[in-house]
C-alpha positions as CSV (number, residue, x, y, z in Angstrom):
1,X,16.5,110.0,44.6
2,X,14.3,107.7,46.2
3,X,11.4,108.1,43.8
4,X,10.1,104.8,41.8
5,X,12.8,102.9,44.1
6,X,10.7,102.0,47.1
7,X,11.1,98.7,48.4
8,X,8.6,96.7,51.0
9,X,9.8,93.7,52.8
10,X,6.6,92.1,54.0
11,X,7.7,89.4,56.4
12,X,11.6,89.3,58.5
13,X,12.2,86.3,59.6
14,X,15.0,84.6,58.5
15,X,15.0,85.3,54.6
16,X,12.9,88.7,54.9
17,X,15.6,90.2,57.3
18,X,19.0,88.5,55.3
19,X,17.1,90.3,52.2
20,X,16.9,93.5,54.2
21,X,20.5,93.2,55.2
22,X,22.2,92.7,51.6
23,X,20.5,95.2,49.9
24,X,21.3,97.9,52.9
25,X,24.7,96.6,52.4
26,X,25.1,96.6,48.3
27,X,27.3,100.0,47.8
28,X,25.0,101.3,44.9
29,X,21.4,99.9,46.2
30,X,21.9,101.3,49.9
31,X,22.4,104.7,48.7
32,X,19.6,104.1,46.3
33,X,16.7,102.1,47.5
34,X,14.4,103.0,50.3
35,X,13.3,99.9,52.0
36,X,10.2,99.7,54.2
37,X,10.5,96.9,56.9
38,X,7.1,94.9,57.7
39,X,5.9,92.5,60.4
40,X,3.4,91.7,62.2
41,X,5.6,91.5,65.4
42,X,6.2,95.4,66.3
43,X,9.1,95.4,68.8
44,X,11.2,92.5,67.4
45,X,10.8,93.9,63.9
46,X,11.6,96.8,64.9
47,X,15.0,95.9,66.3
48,X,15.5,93.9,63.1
49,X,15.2,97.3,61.3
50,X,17.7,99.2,63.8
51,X,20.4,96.2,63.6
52,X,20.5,96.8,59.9
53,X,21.0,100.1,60.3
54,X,23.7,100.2,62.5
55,X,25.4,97.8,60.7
56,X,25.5,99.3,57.6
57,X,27.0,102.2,59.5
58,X,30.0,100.3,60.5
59,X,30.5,99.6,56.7
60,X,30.0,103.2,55.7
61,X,26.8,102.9,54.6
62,X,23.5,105.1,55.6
63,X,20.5,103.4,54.2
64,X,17.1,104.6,53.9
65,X,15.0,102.1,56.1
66,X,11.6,102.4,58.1
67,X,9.7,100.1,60.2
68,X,5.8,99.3,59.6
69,X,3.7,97.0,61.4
70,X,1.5,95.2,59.0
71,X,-0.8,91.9,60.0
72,X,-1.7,90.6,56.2
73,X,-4.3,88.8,58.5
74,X,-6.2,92.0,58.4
75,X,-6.7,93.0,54.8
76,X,-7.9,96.1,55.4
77,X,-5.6,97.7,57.6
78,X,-2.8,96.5,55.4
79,X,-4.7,97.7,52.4
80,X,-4.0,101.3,54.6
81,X,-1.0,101.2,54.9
82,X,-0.4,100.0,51.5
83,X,-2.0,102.9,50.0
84,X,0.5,105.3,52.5
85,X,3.6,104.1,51.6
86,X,2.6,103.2,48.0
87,X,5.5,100.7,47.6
88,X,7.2,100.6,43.9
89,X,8.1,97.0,44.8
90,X,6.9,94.4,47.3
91,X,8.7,91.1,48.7
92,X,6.4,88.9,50.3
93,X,8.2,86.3,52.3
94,X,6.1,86.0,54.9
95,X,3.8,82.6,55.8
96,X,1.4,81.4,58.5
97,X,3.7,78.5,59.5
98,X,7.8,78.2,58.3
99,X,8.8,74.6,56.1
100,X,11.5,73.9,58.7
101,X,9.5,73.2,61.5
102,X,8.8,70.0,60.6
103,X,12.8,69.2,60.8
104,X,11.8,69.1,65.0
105,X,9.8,66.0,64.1
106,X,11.7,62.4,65.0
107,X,13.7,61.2,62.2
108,X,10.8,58.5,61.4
109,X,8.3,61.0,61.8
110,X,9.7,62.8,59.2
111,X,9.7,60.2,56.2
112,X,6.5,59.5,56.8
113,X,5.3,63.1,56.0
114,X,8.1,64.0,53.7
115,X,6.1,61.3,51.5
116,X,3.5,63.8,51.2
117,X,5.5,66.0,50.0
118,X,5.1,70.2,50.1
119,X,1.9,70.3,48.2
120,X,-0.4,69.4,51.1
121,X,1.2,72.4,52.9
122,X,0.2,75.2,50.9
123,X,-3.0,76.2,52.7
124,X,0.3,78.0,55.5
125,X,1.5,79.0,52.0
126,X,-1.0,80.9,50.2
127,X,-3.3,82.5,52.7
128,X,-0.7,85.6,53.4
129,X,0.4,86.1,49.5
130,X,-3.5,86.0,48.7
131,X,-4.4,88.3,51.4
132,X,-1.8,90.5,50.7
133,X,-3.3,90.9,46.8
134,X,-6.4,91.9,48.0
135,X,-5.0,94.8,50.1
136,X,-3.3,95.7,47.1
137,X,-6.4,95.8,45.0
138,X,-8.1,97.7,48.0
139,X,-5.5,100.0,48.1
140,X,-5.6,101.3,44.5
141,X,-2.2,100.9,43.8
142,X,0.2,99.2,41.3
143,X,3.9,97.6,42.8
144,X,5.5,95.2,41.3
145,X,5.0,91.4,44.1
146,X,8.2,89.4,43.9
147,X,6.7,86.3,46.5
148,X,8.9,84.3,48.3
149,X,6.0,81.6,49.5
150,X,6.1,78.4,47.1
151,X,6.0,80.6,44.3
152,X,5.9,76.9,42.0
153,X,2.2,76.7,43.1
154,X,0.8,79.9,44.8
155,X,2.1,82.0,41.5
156,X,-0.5,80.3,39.4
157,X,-3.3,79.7,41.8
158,X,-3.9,83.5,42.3
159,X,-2.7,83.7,38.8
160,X,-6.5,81.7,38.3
161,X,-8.4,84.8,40.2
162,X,-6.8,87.5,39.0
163,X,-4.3,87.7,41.1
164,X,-1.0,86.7,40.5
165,X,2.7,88.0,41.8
166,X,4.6,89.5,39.1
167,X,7.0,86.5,39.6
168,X,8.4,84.4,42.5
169,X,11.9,84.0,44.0
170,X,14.0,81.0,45.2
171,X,13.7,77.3,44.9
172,X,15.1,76.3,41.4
173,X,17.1,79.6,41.1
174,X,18.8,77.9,44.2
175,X,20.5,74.9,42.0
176,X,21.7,76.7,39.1
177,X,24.6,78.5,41.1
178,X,25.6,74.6,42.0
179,X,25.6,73.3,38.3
180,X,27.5,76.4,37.1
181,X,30.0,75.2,39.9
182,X,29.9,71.6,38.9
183,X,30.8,72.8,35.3
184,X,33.6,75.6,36.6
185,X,35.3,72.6,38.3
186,X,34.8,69.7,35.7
187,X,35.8,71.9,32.9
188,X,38.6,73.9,35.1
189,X,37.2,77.1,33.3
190,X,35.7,80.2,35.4
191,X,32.4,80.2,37.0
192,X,31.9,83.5,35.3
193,X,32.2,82.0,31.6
194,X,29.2,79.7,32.6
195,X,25.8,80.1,31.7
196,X,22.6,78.3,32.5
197,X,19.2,78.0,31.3
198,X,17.1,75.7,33.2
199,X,13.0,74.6,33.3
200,X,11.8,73.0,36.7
201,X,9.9,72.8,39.7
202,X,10.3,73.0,43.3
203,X,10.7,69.8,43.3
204,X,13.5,69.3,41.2
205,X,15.1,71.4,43.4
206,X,14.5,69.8,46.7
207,X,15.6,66.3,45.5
208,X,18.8,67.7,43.3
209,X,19.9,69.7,47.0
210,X,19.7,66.5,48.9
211,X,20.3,63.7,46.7
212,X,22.2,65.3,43.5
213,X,19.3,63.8,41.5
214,X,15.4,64.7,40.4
215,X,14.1,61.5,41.2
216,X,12.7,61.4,38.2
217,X,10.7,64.4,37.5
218,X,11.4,66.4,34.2
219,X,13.3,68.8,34.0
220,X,15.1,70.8,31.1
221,X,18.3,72.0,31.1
222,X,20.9,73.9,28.8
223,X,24.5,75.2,29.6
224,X,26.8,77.2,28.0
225,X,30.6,77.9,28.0
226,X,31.7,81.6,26.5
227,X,28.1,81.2,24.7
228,X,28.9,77.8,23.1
229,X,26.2,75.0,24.2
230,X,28.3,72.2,26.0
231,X,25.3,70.6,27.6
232,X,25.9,66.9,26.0
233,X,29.6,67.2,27.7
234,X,28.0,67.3,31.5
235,X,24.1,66.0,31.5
236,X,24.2,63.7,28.4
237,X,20.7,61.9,28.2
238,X,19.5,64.1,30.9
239,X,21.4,61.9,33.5
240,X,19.9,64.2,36.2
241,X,16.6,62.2,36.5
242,X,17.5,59.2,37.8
243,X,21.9,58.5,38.2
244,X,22.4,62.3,39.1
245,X,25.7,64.0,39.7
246,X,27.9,62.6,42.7
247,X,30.0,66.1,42.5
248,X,27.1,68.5,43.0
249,X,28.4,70.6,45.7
250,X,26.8,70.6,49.5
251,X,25.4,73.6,51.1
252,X,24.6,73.9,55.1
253,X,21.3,72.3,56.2
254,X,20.8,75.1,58.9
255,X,17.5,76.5,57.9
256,X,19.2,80.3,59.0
257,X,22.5,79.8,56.6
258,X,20.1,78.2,53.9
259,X,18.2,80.9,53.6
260,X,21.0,83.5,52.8
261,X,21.3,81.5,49.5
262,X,17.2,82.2,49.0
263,X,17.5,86.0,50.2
264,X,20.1,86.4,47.5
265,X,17.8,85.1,44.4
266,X,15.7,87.9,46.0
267,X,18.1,90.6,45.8
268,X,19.0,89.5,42.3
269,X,15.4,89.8,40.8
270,X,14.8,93.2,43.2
271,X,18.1,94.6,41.3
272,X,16.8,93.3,37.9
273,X,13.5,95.3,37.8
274,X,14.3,98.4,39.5
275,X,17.7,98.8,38.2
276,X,16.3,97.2,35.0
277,X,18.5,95.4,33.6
278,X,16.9,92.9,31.6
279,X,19.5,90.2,32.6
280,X,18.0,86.6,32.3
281,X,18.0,84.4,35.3
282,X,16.2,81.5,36.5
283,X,13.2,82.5,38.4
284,X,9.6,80.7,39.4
285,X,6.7,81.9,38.9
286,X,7.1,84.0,36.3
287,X,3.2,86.4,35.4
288,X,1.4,83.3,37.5
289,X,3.1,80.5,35.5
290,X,4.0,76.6,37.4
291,X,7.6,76.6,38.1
292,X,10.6,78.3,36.8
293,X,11.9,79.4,34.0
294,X,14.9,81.3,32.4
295,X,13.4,85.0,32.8
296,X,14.7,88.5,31.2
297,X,13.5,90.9,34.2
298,X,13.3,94.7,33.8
299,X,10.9,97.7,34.7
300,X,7.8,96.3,33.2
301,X,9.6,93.5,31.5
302,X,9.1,89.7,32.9
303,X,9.5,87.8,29.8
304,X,9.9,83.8,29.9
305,X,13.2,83.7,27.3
306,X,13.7,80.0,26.1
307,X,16.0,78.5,23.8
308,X,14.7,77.4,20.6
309,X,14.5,73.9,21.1
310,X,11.9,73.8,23.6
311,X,8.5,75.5,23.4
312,X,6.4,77.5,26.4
313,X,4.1,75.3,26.3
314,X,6.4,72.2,26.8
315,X,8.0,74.2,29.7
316,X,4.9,74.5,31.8
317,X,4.2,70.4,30.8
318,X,7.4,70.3,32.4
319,X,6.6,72.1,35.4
320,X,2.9,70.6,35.9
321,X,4.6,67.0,36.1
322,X,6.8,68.4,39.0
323,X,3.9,69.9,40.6
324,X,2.2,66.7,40.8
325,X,5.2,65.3,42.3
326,X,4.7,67.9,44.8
327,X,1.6,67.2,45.8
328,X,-0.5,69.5,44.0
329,X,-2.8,67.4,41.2
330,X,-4.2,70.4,39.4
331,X,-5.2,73.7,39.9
332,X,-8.7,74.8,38.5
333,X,-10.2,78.2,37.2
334,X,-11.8,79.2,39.8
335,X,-8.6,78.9,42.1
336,X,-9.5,75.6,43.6
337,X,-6.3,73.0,44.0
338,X,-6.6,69.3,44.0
339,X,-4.3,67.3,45.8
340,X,-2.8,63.8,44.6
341,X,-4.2,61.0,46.1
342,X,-0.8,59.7,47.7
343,X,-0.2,62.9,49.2
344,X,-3.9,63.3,50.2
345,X,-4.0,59.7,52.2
346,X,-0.6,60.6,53.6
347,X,-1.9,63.5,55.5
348,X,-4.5,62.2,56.0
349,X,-3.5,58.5,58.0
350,X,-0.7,60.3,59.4
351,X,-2.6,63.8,60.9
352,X,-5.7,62.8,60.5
353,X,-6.2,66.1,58.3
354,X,-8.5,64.7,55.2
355,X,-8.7,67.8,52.9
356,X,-8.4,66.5,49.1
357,X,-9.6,70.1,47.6
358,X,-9.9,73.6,48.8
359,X,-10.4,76.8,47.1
360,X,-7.9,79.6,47.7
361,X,-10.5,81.8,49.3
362,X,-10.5,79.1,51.6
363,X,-7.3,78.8,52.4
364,X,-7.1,80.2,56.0
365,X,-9.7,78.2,57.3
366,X,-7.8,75.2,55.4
367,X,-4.9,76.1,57.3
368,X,-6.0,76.3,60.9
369,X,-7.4,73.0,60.6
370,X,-4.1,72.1,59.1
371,X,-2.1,73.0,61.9
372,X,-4.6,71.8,64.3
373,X,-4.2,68.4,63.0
374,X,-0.4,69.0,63.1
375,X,-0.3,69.7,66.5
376,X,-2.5,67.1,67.9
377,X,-0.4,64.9,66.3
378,X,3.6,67.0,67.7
379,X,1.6,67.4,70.9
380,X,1.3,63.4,70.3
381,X,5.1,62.4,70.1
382,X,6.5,65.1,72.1
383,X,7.6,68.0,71.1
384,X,8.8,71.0,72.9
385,X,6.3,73.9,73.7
386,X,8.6,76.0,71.5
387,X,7.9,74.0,68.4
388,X,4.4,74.0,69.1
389,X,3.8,77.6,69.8
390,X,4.9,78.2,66.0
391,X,2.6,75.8,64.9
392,X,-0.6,78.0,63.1
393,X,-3.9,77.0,64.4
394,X,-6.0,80.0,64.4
């Protein structure tokens, strides 16, 4: 029953374990799916793994899950274990250092580096995805890579060397469930009968979340009612780049209750390919594309489906622009990525980290001296030893 339905969760923190837990709880995918638990931390994973189990039990349910300890740090030990398990499908969610920790920082702190914005980051980003695609290579074997890590950015950039995720998860596909609720509600129809089809970046998503606009970055958006395009009735001129909507509904803050939203675009596109159901939904990444894009999903299918007004080659326009928003000025053909200047002087008056280019293969080194830098400068204002400890320097 298992065959061609074996899922690996490479990472369980917060979003890797909430994936673990729906899809051992989804009636049809419990009974269906074996799912192959991996961390680097043995005993605590481990646990993770157990809790699942047992409660699934209490619901009824008896999936099929295993632990495996697995450092992506050491390629070729996870390239072994790779080739043992021989995974049909791997989430990668795991990263050298998790976005939230800069929430720890003083509130002044924080707009100073949120200024920067995420593309700086990406050396903590894309050192685990990229060394996880070399195992795979190593290992000789073929799963489908659903990446959870900035998929906007690191998608294309191994995309560049041959390397790309089949598609990413999260960060735009988190909006569209809150414009199909602003729509159910102005238009007092169900949220059901509501359709979206949306082109953006990472972000557009962070700035619609917490201030309901895109501060100006393109985006592109269509919505339908029952199949009928009503777009001009809610987002007339594109009113989303600048005025935004004052009704776009608020979700917790709480990095742990966040993520449940992000583990659930997860589950979505895991239950699109294996199940294959070619349903389109809004996913980034998409065969190492920039950003996201309405995508039909299936057993060898990951097709970019856009309406006929707007071309593929406008949609990644789109999606470049909100990249360099981000941070991230261009990404070359040999895998190198150039950051914006702003961003660039940012980090670098701020941390004292002055890195304007790096090449993917570097990216490890980049990110030790990243989080060096970062926590000279936490060490600096105070923060706990707690914070600090999760701060990647090696």
């Amino acid at each position: 029953m298992k065959e061609g339905n074996k899922v690996m969760i490479v990472g369980l923190g917060s979003v890797g374990y909430a994936t673990l837990e729906m899809l051992s709880r989804n009636p049809i995918l419990s009974e269906w799916v074996k799912i192959i638990g991996a961390s680097a931390t043995k005993d605590k994973g481990q646990r993770k793994v157990n809790l699942a189990i047992a409660i699934a039990e209490k619901l009824g349910l008896h999936p099929d899950i295993e632990f495996v300890n697995l450092n992506l740090l050491d390629v070729d030990s996870t390239a072994e274990t790779l080739r043992k398990f021989d995974p049909d499908l791997i989430f990668q969610v795991a990263a050298l250092q998790h976005w939230w920790l800069l929430e720890y920082l003083p509130e002044a702190e924080q707009r100073k580096l949120a200024q920067a914005e995420y593309g700086p980051w990406l050396p903590m980003q894309i050192t685990l995805p990229y060394n996880l695609m070399q195992a795979i290579k190593k290992a000789g074997i073929n799963p489908y890579v659903v990446n959870a890590s900035f998929p906007d950015v690191v998608c294309p950039v191994l995309a560049q060397i041959g390397m790309a995720p089949t598609v990413g998860i999260g960060n735009l596909a988190e909006v569209t469930p809150l414009v199909k609720m602003v729509v159910s509600k102005r238009l007092g129809v169900p949220i059901r009968d509501v359709a979206v089809r949306m082109v953006g970046s990472h972000y557009v998503c962070e700035h619609m979340e917490i201030e309901g606009n895109t501060a100006g970055a393109p985006y592109y958006l269509r919505i339908f009612l029952n199949g009928k395009d009503i777009t001009q009735k809610i987002d007339p001129e594109q009113q989303l780049k600048r005025e935004g909507w004052d009704d776009i509904p608020q979700i917790p803050e709480d990095p742990i209750m966040y993520n449940m939203l992000t583990a659930a675009t997860a589950v979505k596109v895991i239950r699109a390919i294996l199940q294959d159901t070619r349903e389109i939904m809004t996913t980034p990444g998409p065969n190492g594309l920039p950003g996201a894009y309405p995508v039909r999903l299936g057993r060898g299918i990951i097709e970019v489906v856009l309406p006929d007004d707007i071309t593929l080659e406008e949609a990644i326009k789109i999606n470049e622009e909100g990249n360099r928003l981000d941070g991230i000025e261009e990404i070359t053909e040999d895998g190198t990525i150039v950051i914006t200047d702003k961003s660039h002087e940012i980090m670098r008056r701020v941390l004292g980290h002055d890195v304007k280019r790096f090449n993917v293969r570097d990216s490890q080194m980049v990110a030790g001296e990243l989080g060096t830098a970062f926590r000279s400068y936490a060490e600096g204002i105070g923060l706990p030893d707690s914070v600090l400890n999760a701060i990647y320097t090696r």
